[in-house]
C-alpha positions as CSV (number, residue, x, y, z in Angstrom):
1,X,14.6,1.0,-8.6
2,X,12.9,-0.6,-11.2
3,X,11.9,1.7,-14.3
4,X,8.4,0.5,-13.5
5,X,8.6,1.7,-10.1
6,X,9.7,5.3,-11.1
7,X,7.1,5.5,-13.4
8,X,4.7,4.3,-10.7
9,X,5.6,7.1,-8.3
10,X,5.6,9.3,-10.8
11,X,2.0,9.0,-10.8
12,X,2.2,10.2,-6.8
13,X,4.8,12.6,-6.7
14,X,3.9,14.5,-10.0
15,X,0.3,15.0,-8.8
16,X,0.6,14.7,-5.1
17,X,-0.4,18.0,-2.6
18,X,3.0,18.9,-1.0
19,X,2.6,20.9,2.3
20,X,6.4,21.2,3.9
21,X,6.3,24.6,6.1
22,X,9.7,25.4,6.7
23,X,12.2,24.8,9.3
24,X,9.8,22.0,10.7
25,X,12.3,19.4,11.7
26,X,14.3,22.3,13.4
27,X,12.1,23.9,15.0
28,X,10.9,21.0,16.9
29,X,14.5,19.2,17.5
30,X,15.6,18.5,20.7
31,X,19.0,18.5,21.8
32,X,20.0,16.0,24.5
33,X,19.1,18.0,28.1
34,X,22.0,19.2,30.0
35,X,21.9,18.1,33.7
36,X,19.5,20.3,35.4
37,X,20.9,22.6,38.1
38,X,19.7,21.5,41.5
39,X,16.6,22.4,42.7
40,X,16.7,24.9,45.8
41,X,16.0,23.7,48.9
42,X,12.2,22.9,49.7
43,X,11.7,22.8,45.8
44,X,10.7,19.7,43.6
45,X,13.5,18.7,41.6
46,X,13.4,20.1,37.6
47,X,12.0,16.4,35.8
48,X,14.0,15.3,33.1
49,X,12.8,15.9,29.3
50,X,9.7,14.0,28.1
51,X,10.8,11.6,25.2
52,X,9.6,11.8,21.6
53,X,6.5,10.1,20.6
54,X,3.1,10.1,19.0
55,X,1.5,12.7,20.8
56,X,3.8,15.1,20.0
57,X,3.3,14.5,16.3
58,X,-0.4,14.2,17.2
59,X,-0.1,18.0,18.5
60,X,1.6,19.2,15.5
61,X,-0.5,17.9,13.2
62,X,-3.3,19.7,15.4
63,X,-2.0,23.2,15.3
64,X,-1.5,22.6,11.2
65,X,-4.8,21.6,10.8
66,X,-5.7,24.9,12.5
67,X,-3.8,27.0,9.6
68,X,-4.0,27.5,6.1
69,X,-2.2,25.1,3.7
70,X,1.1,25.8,2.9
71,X,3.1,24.5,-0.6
72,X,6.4,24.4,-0.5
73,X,8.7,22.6,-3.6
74,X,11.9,22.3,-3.8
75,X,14.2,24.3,-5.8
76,X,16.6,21.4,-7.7
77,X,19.3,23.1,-8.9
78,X,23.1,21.3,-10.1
79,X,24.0,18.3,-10.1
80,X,20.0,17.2,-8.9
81,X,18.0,18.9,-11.2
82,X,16.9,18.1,-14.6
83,X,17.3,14.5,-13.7
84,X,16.9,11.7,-16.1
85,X,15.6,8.1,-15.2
86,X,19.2,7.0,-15.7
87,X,20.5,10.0,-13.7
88,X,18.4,9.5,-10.8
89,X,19.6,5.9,-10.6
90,X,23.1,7.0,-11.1
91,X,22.7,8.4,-7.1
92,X,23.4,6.5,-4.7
93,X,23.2,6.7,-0.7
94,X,26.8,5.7,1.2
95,X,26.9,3.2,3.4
96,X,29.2,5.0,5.4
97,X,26.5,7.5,5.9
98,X,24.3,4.9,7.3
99,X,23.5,6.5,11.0
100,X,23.4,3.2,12.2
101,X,26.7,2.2,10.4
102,X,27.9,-0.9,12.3
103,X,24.4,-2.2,13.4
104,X,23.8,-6.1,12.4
105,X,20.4,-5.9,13.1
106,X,19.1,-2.7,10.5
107,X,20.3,-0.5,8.4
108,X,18.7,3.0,6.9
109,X,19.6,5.0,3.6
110,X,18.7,8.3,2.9
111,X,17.0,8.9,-0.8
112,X,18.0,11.9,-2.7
113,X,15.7,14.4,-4.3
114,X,15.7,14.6,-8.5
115,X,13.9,14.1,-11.2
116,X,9.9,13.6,-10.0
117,X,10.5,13.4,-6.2
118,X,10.6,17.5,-6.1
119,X,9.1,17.8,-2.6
120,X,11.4,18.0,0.4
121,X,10.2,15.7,2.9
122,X,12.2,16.8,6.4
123,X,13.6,13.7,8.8
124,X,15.1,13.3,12.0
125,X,16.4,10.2,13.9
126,X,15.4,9.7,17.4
127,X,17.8,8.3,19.8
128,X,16.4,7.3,23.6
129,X,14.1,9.8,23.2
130,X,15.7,12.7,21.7
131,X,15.4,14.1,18.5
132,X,17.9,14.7,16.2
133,X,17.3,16.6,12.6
134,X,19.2,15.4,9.7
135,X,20.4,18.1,7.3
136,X,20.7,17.2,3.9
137,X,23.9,17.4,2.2
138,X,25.1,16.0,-1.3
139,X,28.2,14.4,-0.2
140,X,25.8,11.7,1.4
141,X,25.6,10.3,-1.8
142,X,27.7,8.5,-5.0
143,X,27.0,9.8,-7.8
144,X,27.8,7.3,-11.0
145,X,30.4,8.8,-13.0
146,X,29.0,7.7,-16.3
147,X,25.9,9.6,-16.0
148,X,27.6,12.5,-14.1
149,X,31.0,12.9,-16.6
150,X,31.4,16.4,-15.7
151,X,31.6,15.9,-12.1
152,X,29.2,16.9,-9.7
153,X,28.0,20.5,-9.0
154,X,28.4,20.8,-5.2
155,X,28.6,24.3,-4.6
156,X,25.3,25.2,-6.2
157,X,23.4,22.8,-4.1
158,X,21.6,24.1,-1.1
159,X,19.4,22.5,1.7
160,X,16.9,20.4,-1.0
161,X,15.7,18.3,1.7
162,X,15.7,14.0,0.9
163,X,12.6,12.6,-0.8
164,X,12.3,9.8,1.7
165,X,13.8,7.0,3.0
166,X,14.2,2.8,2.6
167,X,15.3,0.2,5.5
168,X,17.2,-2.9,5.4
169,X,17.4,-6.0,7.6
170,X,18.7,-9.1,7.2
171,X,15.7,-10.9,5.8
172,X,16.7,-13.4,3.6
173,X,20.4,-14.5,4.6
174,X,21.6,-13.5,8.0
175,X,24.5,-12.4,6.3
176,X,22.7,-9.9,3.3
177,X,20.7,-6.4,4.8
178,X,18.2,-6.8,2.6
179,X,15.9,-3.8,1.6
180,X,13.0,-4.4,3.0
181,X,10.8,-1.0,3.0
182,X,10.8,2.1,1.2
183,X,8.8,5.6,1.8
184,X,9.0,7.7,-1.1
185,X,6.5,10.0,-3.0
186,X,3.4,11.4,-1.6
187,X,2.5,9.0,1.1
188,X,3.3,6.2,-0.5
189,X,5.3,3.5,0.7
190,X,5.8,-0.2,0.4
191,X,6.9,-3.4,1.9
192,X,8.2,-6.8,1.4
193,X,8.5,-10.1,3.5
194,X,10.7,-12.8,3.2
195,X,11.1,-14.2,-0.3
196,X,8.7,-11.9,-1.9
197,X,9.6,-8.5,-4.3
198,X,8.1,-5.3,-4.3
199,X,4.2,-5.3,-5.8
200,X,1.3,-3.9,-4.1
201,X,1.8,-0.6,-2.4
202,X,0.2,1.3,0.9
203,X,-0.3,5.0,1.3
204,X,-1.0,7.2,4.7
205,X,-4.4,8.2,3.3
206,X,-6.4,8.4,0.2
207,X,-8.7,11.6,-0.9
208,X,-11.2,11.1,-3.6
209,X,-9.6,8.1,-5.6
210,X,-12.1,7.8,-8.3
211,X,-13.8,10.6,-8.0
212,X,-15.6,12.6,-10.7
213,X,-13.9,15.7,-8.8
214,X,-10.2,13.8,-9.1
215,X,-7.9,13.3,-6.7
216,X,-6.3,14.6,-3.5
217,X,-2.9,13.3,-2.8
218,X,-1.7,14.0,0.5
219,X,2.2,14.1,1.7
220,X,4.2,12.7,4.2
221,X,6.1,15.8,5.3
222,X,8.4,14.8,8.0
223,X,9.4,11.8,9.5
224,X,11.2,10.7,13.2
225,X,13.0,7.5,12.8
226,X,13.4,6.0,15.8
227,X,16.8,3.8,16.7
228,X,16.1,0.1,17.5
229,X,17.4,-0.7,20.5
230,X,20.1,-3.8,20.5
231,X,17.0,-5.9,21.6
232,X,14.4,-4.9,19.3
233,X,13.1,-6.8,16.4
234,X,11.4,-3.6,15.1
235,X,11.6,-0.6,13.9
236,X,9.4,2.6,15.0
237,X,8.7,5.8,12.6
238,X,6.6,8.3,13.3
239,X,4.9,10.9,10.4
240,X,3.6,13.8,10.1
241,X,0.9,13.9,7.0
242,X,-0.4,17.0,5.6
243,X,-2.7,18.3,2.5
244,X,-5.5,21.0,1.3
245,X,-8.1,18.8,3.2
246,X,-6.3,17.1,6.4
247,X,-2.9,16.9,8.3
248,X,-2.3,13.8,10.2
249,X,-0.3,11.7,12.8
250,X,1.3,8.5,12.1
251,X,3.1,5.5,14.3
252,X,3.9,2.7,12.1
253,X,6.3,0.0,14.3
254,X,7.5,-2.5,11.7
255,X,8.3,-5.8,12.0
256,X,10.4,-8.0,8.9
257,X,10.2,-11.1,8.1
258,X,8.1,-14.4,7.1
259,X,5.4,-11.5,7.1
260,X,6.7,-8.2,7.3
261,X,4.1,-6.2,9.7
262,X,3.5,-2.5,9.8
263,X,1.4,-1.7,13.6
264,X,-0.2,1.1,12.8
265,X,-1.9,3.9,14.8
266,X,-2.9,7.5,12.9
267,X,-4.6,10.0,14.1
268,X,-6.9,12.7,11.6
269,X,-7.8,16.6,11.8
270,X,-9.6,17.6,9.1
271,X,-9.6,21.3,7.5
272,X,-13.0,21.0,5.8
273,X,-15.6,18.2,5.4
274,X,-14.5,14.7,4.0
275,X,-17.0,12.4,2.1
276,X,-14.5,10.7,-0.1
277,X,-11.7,9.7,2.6
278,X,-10.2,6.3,2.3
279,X,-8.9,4.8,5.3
280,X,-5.5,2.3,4.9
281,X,-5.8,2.4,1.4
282,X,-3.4,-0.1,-0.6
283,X,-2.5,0.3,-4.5
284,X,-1.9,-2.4,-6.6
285,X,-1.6,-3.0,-10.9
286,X,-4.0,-5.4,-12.8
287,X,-3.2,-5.6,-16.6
288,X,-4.9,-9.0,-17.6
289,X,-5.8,-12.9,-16.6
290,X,-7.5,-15.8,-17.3
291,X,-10.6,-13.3,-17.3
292,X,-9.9,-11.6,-20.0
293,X,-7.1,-12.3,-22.1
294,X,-8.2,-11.8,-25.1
295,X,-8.1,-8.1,-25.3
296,X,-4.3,-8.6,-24.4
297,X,-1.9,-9.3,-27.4
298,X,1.1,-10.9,-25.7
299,X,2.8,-13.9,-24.7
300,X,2.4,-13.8,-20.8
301,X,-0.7,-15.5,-20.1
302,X,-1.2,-12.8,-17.0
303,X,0.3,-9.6,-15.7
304,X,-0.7,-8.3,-12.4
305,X,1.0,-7.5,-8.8
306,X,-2.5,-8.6,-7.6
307,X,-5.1,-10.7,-8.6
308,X,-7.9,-10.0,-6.2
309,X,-10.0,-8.2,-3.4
310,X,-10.2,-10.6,-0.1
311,X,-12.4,-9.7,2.6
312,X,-13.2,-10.6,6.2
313,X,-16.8,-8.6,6.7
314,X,-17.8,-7.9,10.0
315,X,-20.1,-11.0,9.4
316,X,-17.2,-13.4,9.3
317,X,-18.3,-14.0,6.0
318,X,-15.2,-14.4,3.7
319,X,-15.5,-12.7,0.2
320,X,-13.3,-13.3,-3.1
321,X,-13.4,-10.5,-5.4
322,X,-11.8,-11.1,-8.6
323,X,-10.2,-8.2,-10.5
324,X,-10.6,-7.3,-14.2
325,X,-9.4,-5.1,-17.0
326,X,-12.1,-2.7,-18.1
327,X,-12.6,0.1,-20.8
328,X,-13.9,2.1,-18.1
329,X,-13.3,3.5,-14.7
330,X,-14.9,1.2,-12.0
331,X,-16.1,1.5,-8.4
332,X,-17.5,-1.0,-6.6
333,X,-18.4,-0.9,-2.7
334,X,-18.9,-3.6,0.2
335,X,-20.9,-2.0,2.7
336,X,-20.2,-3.6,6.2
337,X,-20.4,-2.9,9.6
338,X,-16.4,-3.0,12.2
339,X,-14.9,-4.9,8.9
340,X,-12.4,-7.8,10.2
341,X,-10.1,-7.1,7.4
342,X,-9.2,-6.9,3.9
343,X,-6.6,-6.5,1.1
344,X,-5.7,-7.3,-2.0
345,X,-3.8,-10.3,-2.5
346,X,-2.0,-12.4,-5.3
347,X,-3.4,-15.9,-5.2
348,X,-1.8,-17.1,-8.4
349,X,1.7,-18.2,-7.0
350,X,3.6,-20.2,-10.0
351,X,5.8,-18.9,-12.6
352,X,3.9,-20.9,-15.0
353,X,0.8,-18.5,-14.2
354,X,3.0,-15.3,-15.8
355,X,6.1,-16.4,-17.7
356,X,8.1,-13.4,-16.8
357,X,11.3,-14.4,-16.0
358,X,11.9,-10.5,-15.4
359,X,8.9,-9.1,-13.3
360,X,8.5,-12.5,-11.3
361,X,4.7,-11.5,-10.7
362,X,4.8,-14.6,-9.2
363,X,6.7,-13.4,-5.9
364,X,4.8,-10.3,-5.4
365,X,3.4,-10.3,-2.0
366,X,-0.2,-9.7,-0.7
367,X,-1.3,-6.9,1.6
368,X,-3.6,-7.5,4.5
369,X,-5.2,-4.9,6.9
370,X,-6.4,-5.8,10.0
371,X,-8.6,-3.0,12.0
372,X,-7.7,-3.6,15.8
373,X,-11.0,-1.4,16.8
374,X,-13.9,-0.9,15.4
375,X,-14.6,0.9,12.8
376,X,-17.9,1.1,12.3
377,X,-20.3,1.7,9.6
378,X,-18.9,2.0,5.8
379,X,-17.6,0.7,3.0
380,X,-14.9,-1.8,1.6
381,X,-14.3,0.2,-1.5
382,X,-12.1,-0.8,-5.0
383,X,-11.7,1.2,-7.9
384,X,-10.4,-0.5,-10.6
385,X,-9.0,2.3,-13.8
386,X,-8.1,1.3,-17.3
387,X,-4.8,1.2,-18.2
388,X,-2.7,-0.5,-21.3
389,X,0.4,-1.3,-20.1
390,X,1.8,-2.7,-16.3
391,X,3.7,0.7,-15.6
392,X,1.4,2.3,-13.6
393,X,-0.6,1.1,-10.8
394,X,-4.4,0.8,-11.3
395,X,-6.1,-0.9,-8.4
396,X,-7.2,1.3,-5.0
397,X,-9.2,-1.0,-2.4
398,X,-9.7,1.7,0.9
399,X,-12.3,1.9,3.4
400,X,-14.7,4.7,4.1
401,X,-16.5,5.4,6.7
402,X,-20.4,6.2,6.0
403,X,-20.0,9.2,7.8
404,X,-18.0,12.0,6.7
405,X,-15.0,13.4,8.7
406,X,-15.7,17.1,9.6
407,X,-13.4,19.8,10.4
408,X,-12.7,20.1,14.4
409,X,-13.0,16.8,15.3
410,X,-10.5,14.2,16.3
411,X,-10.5,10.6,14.6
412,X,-8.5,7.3,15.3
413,X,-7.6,4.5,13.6
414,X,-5.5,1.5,14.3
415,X,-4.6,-1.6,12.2
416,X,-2.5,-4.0,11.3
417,X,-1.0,-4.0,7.9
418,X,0.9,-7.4,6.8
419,X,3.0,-7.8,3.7
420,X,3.2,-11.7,2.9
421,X,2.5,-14.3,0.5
422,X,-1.1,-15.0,1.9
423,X,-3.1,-12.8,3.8
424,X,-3.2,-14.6,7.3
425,X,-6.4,-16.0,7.0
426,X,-6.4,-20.4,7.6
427,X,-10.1,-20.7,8.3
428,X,-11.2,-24.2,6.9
429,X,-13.0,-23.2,4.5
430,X,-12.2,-23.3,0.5
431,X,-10.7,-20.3,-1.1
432,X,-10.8,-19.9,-5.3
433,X,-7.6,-20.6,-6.5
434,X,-8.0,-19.1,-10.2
435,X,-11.1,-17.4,-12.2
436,X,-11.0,-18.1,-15.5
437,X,-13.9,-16.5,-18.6
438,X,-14.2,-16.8,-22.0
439,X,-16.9,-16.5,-24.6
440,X,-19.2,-19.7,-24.4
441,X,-18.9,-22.7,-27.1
442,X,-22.4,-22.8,-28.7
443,X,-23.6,-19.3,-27.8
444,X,-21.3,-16.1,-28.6
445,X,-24.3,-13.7,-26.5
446,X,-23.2,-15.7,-23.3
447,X,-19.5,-15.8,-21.5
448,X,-18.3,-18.8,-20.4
449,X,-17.0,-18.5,-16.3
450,X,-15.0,-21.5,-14.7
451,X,-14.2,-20.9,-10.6
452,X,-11.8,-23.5,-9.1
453,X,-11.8,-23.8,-5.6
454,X,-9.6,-25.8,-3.5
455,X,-11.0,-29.2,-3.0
456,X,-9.0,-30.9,-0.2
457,X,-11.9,-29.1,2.4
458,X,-14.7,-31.0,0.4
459,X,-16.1,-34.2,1.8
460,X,-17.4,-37.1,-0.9
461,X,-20.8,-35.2,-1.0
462,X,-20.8,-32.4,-3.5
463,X,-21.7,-29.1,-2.2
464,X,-24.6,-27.2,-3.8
465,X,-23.4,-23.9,-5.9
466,X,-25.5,-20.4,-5.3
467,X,-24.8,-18.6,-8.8
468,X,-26.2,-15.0,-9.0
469,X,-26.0,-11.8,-11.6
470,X,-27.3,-8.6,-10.6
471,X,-28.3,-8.1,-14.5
472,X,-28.7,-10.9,-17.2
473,X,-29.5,-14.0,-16.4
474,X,-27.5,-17.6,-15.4
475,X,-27.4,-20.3,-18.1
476,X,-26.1,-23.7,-17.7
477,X,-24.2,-24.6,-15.1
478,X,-21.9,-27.8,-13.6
479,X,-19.9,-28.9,-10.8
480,X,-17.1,-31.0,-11.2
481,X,-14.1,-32.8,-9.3
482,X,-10.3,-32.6,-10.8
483,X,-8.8,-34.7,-8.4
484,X,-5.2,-34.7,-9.9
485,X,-5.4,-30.4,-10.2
486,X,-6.9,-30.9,-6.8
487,X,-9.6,-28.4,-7.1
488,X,-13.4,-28.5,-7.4
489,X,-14.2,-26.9,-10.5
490,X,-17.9,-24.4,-11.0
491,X,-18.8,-23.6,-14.3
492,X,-21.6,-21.8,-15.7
493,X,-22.9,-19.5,-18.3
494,X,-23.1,-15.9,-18.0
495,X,-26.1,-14.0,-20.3
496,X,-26.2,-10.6,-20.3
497,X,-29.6,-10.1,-22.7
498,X,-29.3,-5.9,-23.3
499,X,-26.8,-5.5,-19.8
500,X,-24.0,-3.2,-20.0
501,X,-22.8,-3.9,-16.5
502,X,-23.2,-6.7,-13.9
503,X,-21.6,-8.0,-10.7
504,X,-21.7,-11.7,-10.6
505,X,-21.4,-13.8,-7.5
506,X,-21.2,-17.9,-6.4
507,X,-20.7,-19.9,-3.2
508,X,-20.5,-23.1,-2.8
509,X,-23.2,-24.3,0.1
510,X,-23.3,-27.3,2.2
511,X,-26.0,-28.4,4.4
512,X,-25.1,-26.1,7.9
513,X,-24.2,-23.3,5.6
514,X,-21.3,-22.4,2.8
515,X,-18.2,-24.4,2.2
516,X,-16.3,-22.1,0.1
517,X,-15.6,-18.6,0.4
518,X,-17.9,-16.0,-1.6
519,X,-16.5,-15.4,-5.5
520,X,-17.3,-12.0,-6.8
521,X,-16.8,-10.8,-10.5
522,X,-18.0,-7.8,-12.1
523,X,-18.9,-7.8,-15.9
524,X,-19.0,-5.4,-18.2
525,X,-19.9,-4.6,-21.8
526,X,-16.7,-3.3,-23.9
């Protein structure tokens, strides 16, 4: 773990609702079934025991949602509590302890509790069908002896719980089980695809992200990992999510590789009214770009895990928006009606574009989700916080339904999350490849925007740019072909006369309609 990842789930697991009632992976384990007697005669015959799935973390998370929250932390004691950084990375899972020790295809470690994952989170494997809890126990783990020099404290440590969990496959080399997921803190977790490192994140659910009221964080509490079978390319986990507002079922089955895929069906109860619930959210870090370097003193021309909003309305119109630093908390929202998809994604692919020879921003992968019903009315939301550093992830994109969730009521939701390079979008039609802003030459009121799209889907007629600014007004503006970049370059002046805030848009329009997707921008006054 990267010190920059710690300090990212910090964020989660410091502030994040735990609700772990106790004794739930036990109470709900099932042994493998004896042989039923036989049935007297005249009698149907006993059937055998129904195996594990969603519904039956679909009825727990029922019957919680039906009770009063419960809290429960975990008491870190010995050799686990009062963890450093360096401690906590100084514990280490055994491969030996693998429960799937031997298997080619996928491997599973166990992650200790310590340090700021203080929650218990319970799991249980499932093998054909039948549960089986896993009890935690210390000798799981290697513990580094030059951040432990006085040993390690086994006798004082009791039944913590594990903090989560990570899964590895061979993704990269047949012959390397490469991590390839991790669910850790809150309801966080995160993915990667083939030649890409850890960036944006996904979480189970998000509850008021940017709210003036703050934040709900809800937790994971238990999970049932289900063995692949020899034949299967996938792995299936179910979850249990719970918190002061909602408890929640889970199926993710994954899928590594080129594009690592997360199928995902959850299932909501609310406890009280919801108006601020986000739907797949994904959580990403923006520090600065070409939009606004300047406030930046360093030598990295960019630092971000993503570089921008894509959409795929319910319209089939194709949006682009671009992200920003700002002094101040920002919201924006997309209303739209069964939205095709959307995620935030890292366009800017070189290592030229970052110079970190470290990070390697330029490998982080994108996240798409794909609704596979529809949704309905809502909103696309992103909520973009200040932040002056890249240790701690700033960017929420979610979508809320116009309606609130109210307590009683069922609701379903199925999608398709991908972790990639590109979102899996090919329509022919030109995407922006980089957004770039300064202030303007000959007039320091106006800021300078330049918007290159790919040119290979122009023909030898220019198309005709639509520039807007919800505030301000548009100055001069030109079009321009770089054939040797090869990208069609829009330029134009930005002038905000008296505005403090303003969302900025372009297209690019042929004669039957646009040409390029639709770039969005959001100024404001610092």
């Amino acid at each position: 773990m990267h010190r920059r990842e710690f300090v990212i789930s910090a964020g989660a697991a410091l502030s994040a609702a735990s609700a772990l009632s106790l004794g739930v992976g036990s109470a709900l384990a099932q042994e493998a079934p004896a042989t039923p007697p036989a049935a007297p005669e005249g009698q149907p015959e006993a059937q055998p025991a129904k195996p594990f799935g969603f519904d039956d973390v679909v009825a727990m998370a029922q019957d919680l949602s039906s009770r009063a929250y419960a809290y429960r932390d975990a008491d870190l004691v010995g050799s686990f509590g009062n963890l450093t950084y360096d401690q906590y990375r100084g514990i280490r899972f055994r491969r030996d302890r693998d429960p799937w020790v031997g298997s080619r295809d996928f491997a599973l470690d166990l992650l200790p509790p310590g340090a700021i994952f203080h929650e218990p989170v319970d799991i249980s494997l499932v093998d054909n069908g039948v549960v089986i809890p896993v009890k935690f126990d210390p000798h799981m783990f290697e513990f580094d002896p030059a951040q432990f020099p006085d040993g390690v404290d086994y006798d004082t440590i009791g039944n913590m719980g594990f903090s989560g969990f990570r899964l590895r496959a061979p993704l990269n080399r047949p012959d390397v089980m490469d991590e390839f997921l991790v669910f850790q803190g809150a309801s966080y977790f995160r993915g990667v695809a083939r030649g890409t490192l850890y960036g944006v994140s996904a979480r189970g659910l998000a509850i008021g992200t940017g709210s003036p009221e703050g934040e709900e964080f809800p937790l994971f509490r238990g999970f049932w990992i289900h063995k692949p079978n020899p034949q299967d390319r996938y792995v299936m986990i179910h979850a249990l999510l719970d918190s002061r507002s909602v408890s929640g079922a889970f199926e993710f089955r994954i899928t590594p590789g080129a594009e690592t895929v997360f199928d995902t069906r959850v299932t909501l109860f609310p406890r009280q009214e919801m108006t601020t619930v986000g739907i797949a959210p994904l959580t990403s870090m923006y520090w600065f770009g070409p939009t606004d370097r300047t406030r930046v003193d360093d030598y990295r021309p960019a630092v971000h895990d993503s570089d921008g909003l894509q959409m795929l309305n319910g319209g089939e119109q194709r949006l682009w928006r671009v992200l920003s630093g700002h002094s101040t908390l920002q919201t924006s929202a997309f209303m739209d009606q069964d939205p095709l998809g959307f995620g935030l994604a890292q366009r800017a692919r070189s290592f030229d574009a970052y110079q970190d020879a470290e990070a390697r921003y330029e490998k982080r992968p994108s996240a798409w989700i794909a609704p596979q019903d529809g949704w309905g009315k809502g909103t696309v939301s992103l909520v973009e916080i200040p932040v002056q550093n890249e240790f701690n992830d700033n960017i929420v994109s979610f979508w809320q339904p116009a309606d609130p969730l109210r307590p009683g009521n069922r609701y379903d939701f199925n999608y398709m999350l991908s972790f990639a390079p590109e979102p899996p979008d090919s329509a022919p039609i030109a995407r922006v490849v980089e957004t770039m802003s300064g202030l303007a030459v000959n007039n320091p009121a106006s800021r300078t925007y330049v918007i290159d799209y790919d040119l290979d889907l122009f023909g030898p007629d220019d198309p005709v740019p639509q520039i807007k600014a919800s505030s301000g007004n548009i100055g001069h503006s030109y079009l321009l072909r770089l054939p040797d970049q090869g990208r069609m370059r829009l330029a134009f002046e930005y002038l905000p006369e008296g505005a403090k805030l303003a969302d900025l848009s372009a297209v690019l329009n042929g004669p039957e309609g646009p040409l390029s997707e639709s770039w969005i921008a959001r100024w404001t006054r610092e």
